[in-house]
N, C-alpha and C positions, 0 to 999 in steps of 0.2 A: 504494500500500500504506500503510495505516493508521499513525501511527508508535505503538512499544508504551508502556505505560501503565505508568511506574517503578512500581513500591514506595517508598512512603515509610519512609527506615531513619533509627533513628534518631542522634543524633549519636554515644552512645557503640559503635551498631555500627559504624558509619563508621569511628570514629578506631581501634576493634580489626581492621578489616580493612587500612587503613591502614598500623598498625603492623607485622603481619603480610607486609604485602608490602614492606615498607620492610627486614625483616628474612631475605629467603629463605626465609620458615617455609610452605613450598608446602604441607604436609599441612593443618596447621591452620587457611590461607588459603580452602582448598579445603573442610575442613570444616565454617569460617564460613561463606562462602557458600553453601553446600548447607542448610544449617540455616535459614537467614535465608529461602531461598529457599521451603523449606517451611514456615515460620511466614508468607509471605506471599503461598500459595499465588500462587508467580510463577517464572518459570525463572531459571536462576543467572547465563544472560546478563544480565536485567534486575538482578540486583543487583548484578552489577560496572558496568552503565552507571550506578543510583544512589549507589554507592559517589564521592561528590565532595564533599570538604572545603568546606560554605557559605561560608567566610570568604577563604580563598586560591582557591577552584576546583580545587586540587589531588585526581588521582585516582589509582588504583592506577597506570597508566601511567608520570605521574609520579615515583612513589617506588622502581619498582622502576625505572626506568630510571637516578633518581639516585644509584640504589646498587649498579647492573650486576647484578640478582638474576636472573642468565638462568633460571633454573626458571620463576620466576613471568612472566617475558615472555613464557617460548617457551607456558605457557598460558596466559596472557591474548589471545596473537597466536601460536594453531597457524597453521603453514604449511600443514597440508592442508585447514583448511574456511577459510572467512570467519571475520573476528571483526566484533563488532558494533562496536566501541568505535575511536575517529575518530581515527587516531595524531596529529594534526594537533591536538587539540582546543589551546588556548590555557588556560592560568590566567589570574586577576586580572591579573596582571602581563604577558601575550602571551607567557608560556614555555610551551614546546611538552616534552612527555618527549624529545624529541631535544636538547631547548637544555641541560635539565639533562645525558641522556649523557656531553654534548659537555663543558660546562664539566669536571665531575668527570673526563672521560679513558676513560669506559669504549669501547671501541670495538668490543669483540664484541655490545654492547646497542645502540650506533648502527645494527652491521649485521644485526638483527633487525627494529629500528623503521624503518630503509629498506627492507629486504624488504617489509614490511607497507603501504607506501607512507607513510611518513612525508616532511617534503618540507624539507629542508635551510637554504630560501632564505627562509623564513617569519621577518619580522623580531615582535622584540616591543614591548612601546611605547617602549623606548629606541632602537629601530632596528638590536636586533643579532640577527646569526642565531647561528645552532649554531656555523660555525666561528670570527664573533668571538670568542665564549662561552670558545670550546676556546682559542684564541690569549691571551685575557687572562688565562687559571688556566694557563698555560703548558704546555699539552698538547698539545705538538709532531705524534706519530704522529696524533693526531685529526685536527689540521688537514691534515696533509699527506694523510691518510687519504680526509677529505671534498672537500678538494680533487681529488684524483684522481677518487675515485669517484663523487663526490655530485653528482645529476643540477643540472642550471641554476649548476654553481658551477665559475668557471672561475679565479678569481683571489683570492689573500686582498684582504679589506679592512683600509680604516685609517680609522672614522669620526670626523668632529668629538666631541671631548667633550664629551657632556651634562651637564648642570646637575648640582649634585651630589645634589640635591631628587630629579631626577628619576632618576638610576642609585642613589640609595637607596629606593625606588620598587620596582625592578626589581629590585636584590638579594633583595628581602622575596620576590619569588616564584620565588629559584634554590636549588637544592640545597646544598649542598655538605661534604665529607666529612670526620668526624673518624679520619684511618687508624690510630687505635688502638683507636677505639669505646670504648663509656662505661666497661666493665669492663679495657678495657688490653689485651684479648688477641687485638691484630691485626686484629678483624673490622673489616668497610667499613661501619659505620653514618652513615645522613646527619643532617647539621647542619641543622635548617633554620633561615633569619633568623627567620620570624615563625611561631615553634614552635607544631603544634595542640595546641589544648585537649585534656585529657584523655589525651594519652600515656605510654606507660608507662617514658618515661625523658628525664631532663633538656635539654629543648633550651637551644642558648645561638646568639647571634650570632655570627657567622664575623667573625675578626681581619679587619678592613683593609679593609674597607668597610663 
């Protein structure tokens, strides 16, 4: 079978769908791509597979999983058809939307992305998987969580430390969360290290790495 033929979207549709799933706004999510999809005579599946940040590789997966947006997961990945979109895909950095979950703590989003077949043991180019990830941002129920559950994982790890070059490297392509979000009032907005272009609200670097 043929594979299908993206849409070319452009950057600033990218970074508003983007934003959109990074925020749980499933109506207007849903609205964009429906829109987009008809401006480019192409189905909406294909523009969530074009929907992927050129610079980071980061996609909808990614942001809604670093920010536990269950709406937007449960439809990007329904449980009663197929989705088209690779829960496994890697960013720039080999973070998989399971590694961010995991480091951020969400774990009713890890066990959406394992239903879906996402795969736990996928290291990224520093060598760590989802439950390092969960283990170093101190997110105990994760690890204990993926340890039990998460196929091919039988043990936590404890790897050599990497260079600092290269786990600043691998930060640049992890999530992670400011829990009071940019206006103060509680919401889970994510922080990213190497903020996209054109979003509609201040990225900064995460303290301590």
């Amino acid at each position: 079978m043929p594979s299908a033929i993206l849409p070319t979207i452009s950057a600033d549709e990218i970074d508003d769908l983007l934003f959109l799933a990074r925020t749980n706004d499933i109506h207007d999510l849903k609205a964009g791509i429906e829109a987009i999809a008809r401006t480019h005579r192409t189905s909406s599946a294909n523009v969530i597979l074009a929907t992927v940040d050129a610079d980071s590789g980061n996609g909808l997966l990614h942001y809604a999983s670093a920010n536990g947006c269950l709406d937007i997961l449960q439809y990007l990945l329904p449980s009663s058809t197929p989705s088209p979109l690779n829960t496994n895909l890697p960013n720039t950095s080999g973070n998989t939307p399971l590694h961010w979950a995991a480091l951020n703590g969400h774990l009713d989003a890890i066990k959406i992305l394992l239903a879906a077949g996402a795969d736990p043991a996928i290291l990224n180019v520093a060598g760590h998987d989802a439950v390092y990830e969960a283990e170093r941002s101190g997110k105990q129920e994760v690890v204990e969580w993926l340890l039990k559950s998460g196929n091919g994982l039988e043990t936590g790890i404890s790897l050599p430390q990497q260079s600092e070059e290269l786990q600043e490297d691998v930060d640049e392509g992890l999530g992670t969360e400011n829990p009071r979000g940019e206006d103060g009032d509680g919401s889970d907005v994510e922080q990213m290290a190497n903020g996209v272009g054109n979003m509609k609200m201040q990225e900064k670097r995460p303290d301590g790495d």
